[in-house]
Backbone atoms as SQL, in Angstrom:
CREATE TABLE atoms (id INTEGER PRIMARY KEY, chain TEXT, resi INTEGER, resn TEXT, atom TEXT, x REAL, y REAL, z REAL);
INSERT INTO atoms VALUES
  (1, 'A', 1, 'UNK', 'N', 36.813, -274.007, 11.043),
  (2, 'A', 1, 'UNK', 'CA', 36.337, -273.919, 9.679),
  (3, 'A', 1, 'UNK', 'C', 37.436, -273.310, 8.808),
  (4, 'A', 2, 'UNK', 'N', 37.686, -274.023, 7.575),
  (5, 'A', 2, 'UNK', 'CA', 38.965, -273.513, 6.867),
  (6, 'A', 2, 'UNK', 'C', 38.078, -272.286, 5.937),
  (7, 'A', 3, 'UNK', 'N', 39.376, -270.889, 5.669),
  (8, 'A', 3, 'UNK', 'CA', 38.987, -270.068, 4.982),
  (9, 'A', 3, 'UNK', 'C', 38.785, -270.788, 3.496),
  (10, 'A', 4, 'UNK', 'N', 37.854, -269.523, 3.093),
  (11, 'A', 4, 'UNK', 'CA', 37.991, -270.578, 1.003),
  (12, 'A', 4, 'UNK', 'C', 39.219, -269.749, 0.460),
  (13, 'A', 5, 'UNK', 'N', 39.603, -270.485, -0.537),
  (14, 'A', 5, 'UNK', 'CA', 40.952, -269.740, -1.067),
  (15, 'A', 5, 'UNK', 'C', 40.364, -269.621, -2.141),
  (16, 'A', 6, 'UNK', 'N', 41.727, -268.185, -2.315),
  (17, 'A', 6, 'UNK', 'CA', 41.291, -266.776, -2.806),
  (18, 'A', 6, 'UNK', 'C', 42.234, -266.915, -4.302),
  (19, 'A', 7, 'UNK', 'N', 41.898, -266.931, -5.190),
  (20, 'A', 7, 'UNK', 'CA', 42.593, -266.806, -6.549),
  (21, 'A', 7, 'UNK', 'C', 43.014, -265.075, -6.483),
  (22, 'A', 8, 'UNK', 'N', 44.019, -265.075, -6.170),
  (23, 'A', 8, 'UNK', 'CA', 44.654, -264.044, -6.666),
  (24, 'A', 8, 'UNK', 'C', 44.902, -263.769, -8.505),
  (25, 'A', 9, 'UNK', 'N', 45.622, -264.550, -8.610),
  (26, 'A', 9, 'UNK', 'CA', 45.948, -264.666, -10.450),
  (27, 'A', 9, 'UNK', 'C', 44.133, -264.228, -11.142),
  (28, 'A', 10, 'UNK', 'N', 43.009, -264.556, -10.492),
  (29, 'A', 10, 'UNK', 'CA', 41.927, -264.667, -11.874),
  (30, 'A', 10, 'UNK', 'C', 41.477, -262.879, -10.893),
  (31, 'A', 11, 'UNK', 'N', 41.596, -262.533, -9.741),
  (32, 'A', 11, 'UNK', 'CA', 41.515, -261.207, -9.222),
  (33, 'A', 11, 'UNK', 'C', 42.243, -260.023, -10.082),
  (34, 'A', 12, 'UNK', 'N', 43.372, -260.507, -10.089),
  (35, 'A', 12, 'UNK', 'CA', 43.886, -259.397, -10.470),
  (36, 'A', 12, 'UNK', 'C', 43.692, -259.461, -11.940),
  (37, 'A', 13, 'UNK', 'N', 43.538, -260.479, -13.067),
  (38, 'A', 13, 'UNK', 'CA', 42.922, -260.529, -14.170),
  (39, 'A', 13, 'UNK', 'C', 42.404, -260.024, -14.754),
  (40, 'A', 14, 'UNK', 'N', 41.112, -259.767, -13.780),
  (41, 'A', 14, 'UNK', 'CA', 39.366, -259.117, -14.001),
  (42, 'A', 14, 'UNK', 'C', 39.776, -257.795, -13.719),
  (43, 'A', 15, 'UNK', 'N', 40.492, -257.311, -12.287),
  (44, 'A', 15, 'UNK', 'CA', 41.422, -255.802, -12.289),
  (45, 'A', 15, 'UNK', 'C', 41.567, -255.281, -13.451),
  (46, 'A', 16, 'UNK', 'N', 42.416, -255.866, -14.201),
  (47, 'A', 16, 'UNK', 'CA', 43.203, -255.143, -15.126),
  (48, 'A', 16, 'UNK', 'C', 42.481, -255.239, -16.656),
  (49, 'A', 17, 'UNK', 'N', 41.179, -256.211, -17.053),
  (50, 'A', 17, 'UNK', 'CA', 40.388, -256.048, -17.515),
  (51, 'A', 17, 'UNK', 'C', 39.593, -255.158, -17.500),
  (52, 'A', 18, 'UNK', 'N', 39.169, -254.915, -16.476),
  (53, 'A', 18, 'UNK', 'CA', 37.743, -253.757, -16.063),
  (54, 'A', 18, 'UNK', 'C', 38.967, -252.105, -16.210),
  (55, 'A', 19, 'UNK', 'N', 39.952, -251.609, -15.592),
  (56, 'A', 19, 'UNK', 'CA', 40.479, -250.670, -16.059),
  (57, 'A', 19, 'UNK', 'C', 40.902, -250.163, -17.326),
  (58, 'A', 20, 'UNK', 'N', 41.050, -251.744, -18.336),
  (59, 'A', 20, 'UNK', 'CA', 41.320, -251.345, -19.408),
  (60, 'A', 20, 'UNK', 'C', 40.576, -250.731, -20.154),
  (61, 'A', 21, 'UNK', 'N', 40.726, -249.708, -21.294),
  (62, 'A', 21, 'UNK', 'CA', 39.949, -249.341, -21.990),
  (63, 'A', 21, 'UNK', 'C', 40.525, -249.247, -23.576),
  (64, 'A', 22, 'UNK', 'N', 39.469, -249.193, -24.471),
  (65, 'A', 22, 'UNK', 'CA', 39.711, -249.701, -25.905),
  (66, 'A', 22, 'UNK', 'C', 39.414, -248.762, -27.181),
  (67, 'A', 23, 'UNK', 'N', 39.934, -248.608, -28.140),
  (68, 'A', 23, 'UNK', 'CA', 39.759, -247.415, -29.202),
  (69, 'A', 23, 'UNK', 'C', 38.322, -247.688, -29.336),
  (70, 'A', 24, 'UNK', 'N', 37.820, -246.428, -30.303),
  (71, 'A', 24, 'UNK', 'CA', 36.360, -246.204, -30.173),
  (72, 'A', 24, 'UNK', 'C', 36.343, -244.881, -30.972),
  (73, 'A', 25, 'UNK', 'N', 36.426, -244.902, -32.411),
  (74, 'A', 25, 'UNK', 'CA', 36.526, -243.771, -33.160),
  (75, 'A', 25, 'UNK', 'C', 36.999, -242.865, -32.340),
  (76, 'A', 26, 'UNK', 'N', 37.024, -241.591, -32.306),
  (77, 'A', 26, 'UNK', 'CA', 37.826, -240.406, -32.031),
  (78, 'A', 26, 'UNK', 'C', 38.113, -240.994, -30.430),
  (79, 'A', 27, 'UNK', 'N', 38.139, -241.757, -29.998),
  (80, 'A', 27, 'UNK', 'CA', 38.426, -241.396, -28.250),
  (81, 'A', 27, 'UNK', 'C', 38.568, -242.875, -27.985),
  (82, 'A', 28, 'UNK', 'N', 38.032, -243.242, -26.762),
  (83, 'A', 28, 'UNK', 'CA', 38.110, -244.553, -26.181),
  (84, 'A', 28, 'UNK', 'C', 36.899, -244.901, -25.340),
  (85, 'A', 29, 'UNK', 'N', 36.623, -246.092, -25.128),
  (86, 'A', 29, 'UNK', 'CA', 35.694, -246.761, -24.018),
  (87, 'A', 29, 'UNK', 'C', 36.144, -248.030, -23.393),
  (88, 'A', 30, 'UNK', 'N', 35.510, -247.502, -22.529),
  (89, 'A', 30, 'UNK', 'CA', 35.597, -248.514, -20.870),
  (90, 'A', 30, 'UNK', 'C', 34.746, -249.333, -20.945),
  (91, 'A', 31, 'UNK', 'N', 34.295, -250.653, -19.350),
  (92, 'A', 31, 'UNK', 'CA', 33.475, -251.136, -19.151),
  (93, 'A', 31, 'UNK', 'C', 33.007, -250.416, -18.016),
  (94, 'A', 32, 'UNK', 'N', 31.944, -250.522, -17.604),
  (95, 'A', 32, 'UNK', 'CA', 31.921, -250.028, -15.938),
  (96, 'A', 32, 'UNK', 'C', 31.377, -251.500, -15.076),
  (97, 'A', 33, 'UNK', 'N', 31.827, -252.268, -13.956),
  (98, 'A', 33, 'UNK', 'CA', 31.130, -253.216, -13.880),
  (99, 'A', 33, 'UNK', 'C', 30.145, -252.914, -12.546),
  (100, 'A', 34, 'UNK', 'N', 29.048, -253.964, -13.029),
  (101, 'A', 34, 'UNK', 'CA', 27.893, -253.605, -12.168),
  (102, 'A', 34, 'UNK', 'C', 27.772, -254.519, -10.547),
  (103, 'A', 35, 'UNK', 'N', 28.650, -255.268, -10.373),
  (104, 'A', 35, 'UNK', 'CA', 28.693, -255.890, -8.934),
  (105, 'A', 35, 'UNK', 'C', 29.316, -255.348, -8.317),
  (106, 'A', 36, 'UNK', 'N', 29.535, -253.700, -7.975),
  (107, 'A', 36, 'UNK', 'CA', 30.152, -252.981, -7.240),
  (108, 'A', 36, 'UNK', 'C', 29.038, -251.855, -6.217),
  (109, 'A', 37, 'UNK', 'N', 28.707, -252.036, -7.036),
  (110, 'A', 37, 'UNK', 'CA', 27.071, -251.528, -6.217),
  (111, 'A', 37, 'UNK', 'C', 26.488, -250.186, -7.514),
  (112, 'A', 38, 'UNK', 'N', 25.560, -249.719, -7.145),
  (113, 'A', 38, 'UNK', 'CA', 24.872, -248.528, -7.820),
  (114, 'A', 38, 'UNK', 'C', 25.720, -247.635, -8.455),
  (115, 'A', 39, 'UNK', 'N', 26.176, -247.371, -8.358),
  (116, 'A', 39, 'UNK', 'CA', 27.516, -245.974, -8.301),
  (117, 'A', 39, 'UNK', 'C', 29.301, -246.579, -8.245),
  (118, 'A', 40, 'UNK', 'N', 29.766, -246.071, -8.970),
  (119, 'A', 40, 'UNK', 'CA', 31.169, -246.526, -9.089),
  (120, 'A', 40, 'UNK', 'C', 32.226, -245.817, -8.391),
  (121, 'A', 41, 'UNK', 'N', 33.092, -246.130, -7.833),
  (122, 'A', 41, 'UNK', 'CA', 33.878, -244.730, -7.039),
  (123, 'A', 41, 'UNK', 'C', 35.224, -244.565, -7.706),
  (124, 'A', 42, 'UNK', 'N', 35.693, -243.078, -7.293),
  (125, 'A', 42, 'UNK', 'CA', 36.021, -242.244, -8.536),
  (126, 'A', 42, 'UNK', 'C', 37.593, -243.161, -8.910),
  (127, 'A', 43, 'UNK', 'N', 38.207, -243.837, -7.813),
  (128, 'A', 43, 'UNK', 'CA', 39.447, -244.373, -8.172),
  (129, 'A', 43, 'UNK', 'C', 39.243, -245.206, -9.557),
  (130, 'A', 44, 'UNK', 'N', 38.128, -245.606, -9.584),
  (131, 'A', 44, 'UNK', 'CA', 37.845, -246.607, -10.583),
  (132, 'A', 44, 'UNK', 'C', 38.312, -245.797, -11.971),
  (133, 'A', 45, 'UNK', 'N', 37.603, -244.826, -12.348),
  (134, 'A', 45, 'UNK', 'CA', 37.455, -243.689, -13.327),
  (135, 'A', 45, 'UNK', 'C', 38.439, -243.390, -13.586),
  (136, 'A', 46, 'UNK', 'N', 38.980, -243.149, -12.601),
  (137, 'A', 46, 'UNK', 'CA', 40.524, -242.529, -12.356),
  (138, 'A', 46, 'UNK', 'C', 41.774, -243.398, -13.147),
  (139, 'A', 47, 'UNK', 'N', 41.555, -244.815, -12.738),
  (140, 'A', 47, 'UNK', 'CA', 42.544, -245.777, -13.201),
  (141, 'A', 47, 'UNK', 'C', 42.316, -245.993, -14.881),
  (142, 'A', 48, 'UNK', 'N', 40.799, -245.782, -14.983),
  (143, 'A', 48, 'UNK', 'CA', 40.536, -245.387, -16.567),
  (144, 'A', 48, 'UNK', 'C', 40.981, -244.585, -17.523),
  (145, 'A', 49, 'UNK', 'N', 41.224, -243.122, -16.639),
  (146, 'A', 49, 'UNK', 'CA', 41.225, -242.015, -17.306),
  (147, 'A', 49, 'UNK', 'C', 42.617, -242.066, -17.430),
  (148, 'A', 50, 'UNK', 'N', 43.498, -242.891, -16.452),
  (149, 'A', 50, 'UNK', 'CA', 45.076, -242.702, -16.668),
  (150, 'A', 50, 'UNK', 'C', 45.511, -243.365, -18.242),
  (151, 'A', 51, 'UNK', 'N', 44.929, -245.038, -18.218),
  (152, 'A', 51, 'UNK', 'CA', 44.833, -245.993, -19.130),
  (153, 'A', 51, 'UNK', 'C', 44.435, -244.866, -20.001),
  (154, 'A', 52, 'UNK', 'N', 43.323, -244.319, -20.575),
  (155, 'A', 52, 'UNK', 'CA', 43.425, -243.878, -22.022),
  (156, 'A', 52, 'UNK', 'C', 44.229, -242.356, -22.675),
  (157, 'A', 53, 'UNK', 'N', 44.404, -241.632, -20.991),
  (158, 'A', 53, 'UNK', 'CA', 44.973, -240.592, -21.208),
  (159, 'A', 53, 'UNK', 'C', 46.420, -241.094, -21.826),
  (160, 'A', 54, 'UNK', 'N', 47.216, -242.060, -21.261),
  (161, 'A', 54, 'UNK', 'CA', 48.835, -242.863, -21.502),
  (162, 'A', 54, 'UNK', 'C', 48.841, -242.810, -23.207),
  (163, 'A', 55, 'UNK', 'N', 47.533, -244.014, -23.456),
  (164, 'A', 55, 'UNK', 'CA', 47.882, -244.439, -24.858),
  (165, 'A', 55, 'UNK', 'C', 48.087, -243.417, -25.810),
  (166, 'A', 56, 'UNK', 'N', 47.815, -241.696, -25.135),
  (167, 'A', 56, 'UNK', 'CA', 47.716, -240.732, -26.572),
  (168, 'A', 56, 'UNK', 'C', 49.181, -240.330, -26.076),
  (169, 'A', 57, 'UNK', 'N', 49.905, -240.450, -25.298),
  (170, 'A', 57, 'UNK', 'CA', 50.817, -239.830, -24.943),
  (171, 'A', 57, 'UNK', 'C', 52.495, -240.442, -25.687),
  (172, 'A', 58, 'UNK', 'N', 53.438, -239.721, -26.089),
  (173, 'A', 58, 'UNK', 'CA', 55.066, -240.230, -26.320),
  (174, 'A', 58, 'UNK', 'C', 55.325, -241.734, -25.313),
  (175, 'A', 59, 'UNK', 'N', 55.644, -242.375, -26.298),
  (176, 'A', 59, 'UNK', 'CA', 56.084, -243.987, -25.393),
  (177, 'A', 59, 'UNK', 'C', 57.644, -243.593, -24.279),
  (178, 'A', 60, 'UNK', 'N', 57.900, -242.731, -24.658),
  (179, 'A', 60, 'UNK', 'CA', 58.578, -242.453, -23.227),
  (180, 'A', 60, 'UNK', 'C', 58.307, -241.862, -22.305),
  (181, 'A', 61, 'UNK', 'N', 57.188, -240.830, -22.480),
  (182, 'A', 61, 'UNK', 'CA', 56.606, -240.283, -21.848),
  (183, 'A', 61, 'UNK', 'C', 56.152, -240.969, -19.905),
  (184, 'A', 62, 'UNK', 'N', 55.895, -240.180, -18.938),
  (185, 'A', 62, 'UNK', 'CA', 55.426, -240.329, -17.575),
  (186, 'A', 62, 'UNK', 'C', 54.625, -239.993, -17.519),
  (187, 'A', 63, 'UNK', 'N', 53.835, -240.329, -16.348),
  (188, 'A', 63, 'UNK', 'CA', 52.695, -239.473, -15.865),
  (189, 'A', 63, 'UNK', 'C', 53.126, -238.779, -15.002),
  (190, 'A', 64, 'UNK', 'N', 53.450, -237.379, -14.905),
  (191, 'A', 64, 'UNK', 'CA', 54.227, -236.577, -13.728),
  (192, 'A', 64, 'UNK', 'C', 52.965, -235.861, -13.070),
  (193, 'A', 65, 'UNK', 'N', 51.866, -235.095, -13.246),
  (194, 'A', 65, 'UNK', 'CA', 50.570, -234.763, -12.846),
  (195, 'A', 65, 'UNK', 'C', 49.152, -235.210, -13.009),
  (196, 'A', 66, 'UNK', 'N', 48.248, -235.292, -11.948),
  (197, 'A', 66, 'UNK', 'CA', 47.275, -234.562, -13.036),
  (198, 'A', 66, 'UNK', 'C', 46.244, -234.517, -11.915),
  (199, 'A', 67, 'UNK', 'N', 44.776, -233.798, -12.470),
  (200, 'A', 67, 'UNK', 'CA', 43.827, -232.793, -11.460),
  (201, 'A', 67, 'UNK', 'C', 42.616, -233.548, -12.135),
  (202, 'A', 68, 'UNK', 'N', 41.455, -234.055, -11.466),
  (203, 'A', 68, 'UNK', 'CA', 40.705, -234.590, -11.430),
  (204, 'A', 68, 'UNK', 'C', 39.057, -233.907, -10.818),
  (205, 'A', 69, 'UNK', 'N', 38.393, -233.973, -11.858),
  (206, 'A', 69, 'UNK', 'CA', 36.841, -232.798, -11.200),
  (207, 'A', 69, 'UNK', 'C', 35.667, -233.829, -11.552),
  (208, 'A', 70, 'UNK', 'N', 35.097, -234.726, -10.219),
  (209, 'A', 70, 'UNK', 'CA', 33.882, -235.124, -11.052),
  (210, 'A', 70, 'UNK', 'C', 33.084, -234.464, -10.732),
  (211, 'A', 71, 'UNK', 'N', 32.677, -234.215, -12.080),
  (212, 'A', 71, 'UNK', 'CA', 30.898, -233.353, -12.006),
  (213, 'A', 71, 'UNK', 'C', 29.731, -234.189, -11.911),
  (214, 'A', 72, 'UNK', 'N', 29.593, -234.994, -11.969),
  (215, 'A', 72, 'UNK', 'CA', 28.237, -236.500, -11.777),
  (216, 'A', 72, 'UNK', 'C', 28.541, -237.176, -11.330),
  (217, 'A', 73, 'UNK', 'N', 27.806, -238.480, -10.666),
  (218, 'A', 73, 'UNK', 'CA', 28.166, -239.485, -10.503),
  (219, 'A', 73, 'UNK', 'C', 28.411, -240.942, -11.713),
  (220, 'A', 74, 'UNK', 'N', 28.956, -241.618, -11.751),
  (221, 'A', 74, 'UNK', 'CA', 29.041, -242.465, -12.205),
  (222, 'A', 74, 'UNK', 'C', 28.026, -244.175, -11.730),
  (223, 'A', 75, 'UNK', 'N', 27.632, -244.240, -13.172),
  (224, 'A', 75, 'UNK', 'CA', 26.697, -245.546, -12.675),
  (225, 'A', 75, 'UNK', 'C', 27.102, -247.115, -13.444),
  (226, 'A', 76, 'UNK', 'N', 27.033, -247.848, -12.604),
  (227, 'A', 76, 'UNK', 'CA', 27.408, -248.960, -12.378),
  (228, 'A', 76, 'UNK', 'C', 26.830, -249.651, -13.791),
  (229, 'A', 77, 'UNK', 'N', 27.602, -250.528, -14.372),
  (230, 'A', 77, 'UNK', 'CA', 27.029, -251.296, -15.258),
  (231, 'A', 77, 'UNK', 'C', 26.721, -250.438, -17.041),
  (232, 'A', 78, 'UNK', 'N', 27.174, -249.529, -16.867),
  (233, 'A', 78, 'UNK', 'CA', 27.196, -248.483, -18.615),
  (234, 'A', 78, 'UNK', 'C', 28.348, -247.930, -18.877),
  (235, 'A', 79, 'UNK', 'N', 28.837, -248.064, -19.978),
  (236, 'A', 79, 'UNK', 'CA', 30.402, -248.105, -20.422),
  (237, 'A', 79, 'UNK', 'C', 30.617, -246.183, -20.127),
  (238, 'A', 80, 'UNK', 'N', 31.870, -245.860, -20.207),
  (239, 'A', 80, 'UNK', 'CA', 31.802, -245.020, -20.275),
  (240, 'A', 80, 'UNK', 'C', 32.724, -244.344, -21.750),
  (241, 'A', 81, 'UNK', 'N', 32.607, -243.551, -22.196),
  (242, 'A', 81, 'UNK', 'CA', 33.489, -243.090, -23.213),
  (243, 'A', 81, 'UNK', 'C', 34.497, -241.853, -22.412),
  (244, 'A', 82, 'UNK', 'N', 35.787, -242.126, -23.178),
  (245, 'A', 82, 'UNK', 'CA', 36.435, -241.135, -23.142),
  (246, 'A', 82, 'UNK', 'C', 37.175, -240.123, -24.058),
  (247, 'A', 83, 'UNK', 'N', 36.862, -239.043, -24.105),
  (248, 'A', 83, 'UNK', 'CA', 37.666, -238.209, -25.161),
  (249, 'A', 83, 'UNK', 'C', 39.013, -237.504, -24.519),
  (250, 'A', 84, 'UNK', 'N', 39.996, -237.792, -25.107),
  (251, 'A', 84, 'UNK', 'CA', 41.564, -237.226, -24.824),
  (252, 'A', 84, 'UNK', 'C', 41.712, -235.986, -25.924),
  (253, 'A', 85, 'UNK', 'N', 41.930, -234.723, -25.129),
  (254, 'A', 85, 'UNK', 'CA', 42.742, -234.068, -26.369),
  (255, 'A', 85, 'UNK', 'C', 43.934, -233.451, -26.371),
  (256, 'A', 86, 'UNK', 'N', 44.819, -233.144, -27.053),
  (257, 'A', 86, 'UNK', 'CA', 46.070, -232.778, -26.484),
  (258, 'A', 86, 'UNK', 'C', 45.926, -231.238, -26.757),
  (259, 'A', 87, 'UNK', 'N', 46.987, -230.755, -25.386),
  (260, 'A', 87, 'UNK', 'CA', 46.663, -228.993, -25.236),
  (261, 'A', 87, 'UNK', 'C', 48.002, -228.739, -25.296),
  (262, 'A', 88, 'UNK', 'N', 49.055, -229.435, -25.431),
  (263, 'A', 88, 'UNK', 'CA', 50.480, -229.265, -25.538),
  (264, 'A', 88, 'UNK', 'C', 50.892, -230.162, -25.906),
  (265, 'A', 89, 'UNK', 'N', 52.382, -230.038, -26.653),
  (266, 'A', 89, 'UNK', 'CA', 53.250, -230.498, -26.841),
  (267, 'A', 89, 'UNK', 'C', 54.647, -230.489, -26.860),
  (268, 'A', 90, 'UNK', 'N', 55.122, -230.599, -25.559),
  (269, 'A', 90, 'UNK', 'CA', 56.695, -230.019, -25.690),
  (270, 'A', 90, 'UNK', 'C', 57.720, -230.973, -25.471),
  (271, 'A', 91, 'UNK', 'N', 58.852, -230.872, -25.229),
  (272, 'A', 91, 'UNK', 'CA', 60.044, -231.180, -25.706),
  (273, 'A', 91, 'UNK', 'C', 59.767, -232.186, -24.454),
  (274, 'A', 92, 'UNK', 'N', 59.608, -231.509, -23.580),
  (275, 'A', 92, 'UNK', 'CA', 59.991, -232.428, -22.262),
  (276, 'A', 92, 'UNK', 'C', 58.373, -232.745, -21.373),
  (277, 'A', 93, 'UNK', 'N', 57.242, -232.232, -21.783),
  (278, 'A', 93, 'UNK', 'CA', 55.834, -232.728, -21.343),
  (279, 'A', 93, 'UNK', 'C', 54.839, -232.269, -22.378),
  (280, 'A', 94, 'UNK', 'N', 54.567, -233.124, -22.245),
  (281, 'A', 94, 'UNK', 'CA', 53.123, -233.187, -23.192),
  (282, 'A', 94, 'UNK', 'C', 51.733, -232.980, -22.092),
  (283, 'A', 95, 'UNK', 'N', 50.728, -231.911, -22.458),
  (284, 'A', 95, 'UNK', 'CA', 49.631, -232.045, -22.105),
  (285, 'A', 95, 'UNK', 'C', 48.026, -232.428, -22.527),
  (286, 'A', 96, 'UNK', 'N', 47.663, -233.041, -21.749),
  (287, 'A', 96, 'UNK', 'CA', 46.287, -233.540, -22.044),
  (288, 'A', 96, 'UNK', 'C', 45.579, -233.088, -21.421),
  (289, 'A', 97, 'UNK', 'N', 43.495, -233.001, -21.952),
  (290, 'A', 97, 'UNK', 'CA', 42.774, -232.682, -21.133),
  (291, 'A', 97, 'UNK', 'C', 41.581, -234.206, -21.939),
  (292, 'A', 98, 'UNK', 'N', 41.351, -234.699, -20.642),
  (293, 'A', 98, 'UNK', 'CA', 40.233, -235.890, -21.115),
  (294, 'A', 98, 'UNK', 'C', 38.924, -235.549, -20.490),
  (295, 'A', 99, 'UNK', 'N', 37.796, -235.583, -21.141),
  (296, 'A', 99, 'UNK', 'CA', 36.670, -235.621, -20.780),
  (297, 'A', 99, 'UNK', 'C', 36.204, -237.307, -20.596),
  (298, 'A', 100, 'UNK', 'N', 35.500, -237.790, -19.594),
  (299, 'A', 100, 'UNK', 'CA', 35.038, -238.938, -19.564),
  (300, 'A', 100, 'UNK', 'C', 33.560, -238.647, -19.207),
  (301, 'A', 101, 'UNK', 'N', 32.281, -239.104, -20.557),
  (302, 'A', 101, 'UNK', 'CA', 31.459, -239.468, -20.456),
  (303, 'A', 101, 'UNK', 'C', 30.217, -240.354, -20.181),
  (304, 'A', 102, 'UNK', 'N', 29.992, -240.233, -19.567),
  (305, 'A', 102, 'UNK', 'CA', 28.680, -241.759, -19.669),
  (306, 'A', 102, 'UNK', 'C', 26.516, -241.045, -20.026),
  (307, 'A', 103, 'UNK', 'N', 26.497, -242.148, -21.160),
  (308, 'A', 103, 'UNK', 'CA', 24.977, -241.775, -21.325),
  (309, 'A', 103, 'UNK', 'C', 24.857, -240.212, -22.166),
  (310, 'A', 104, 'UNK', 'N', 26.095, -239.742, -22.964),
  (311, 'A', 104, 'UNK', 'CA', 25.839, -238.647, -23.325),
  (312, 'A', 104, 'UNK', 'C', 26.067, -237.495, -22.263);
């Protein structure tokens, strides 16, 4: 029995769709998608929180750290918002602290 073939190109597509996230008055929002099951796991969030934490950051800027605390779980299928705020600004790193919400 032949395997079915696998679209890579429309995979990684929907990837980089679903991580993206988009302005949204003071902050940003995500999608969360719901064919992943009940609950979303945290890499997901994570690849989110990098995406909107970047866009507030110097275009030369890196990502050299960062520390991660979820306090809830995350649920499948409800956008999430994110608020970025900056706690520094220096010559050679800039700091951020993002809150990512869902449902208030």
């Amino acid at each position: 029995m032949a395997e079915p073939e696998i679209d890579i190109d429309s995979i990684v597509e929907e990837t980089i769709e679903f991580v993206t996230v988009r302005p949204d008055g003071d902050g940003w929002v995500g999608d969360a998608p719901d064919w992943f099951g009940e609950r979303l796991f945290g890499g997901f969030v994570l690849s989110q929180s990098v995406h909107a934490v970047t866009r507030t950051a110097p275009d030369d800027g890196r990502l050299h750290s960062l520390h991660e605390y979820f306090l809830r779980p995350v649920f499948a299928g409800k956008q999430l918002s994110y608020r970025v705020a900056p706690l520094r600004e220096g010559r050679t790193f800039v700091t951020r602290q993002l809150e990512a919400v869902q449902d208030g």
